[in-house]
C-alpha angles and dihedrals in degrees: 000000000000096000087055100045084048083046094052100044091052085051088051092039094051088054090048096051089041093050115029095020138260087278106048121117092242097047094048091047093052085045080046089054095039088061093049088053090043089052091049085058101052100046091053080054095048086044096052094048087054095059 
């Protein structure tokens, strides 16, 4: 579910950049939300070592 959700967002990030620039409020938002998902990820995987 995660992996998707990360997946989709790069697909919707790399549109925005494409359409509206690198720079652009809605493009760095949606960069901001794709780490947050990225962190999520890697602290399930840090997580799941521990254990």
């Amino acid at each position: 579910m995660l992996l998707q959700l990360i997946e989709e967002k790069r697909e919707v990030l790399l549109c925005l950049g494409k359409t509206y620039g690198l720079t652009a409020k809605e493009t760095v938002i949606c960069s901001q939300e794709l780490d947050q998902l990225l962190n999520r990820l890697d602290e399930w995987n840090e997580e799941r070592d521990d254990n």
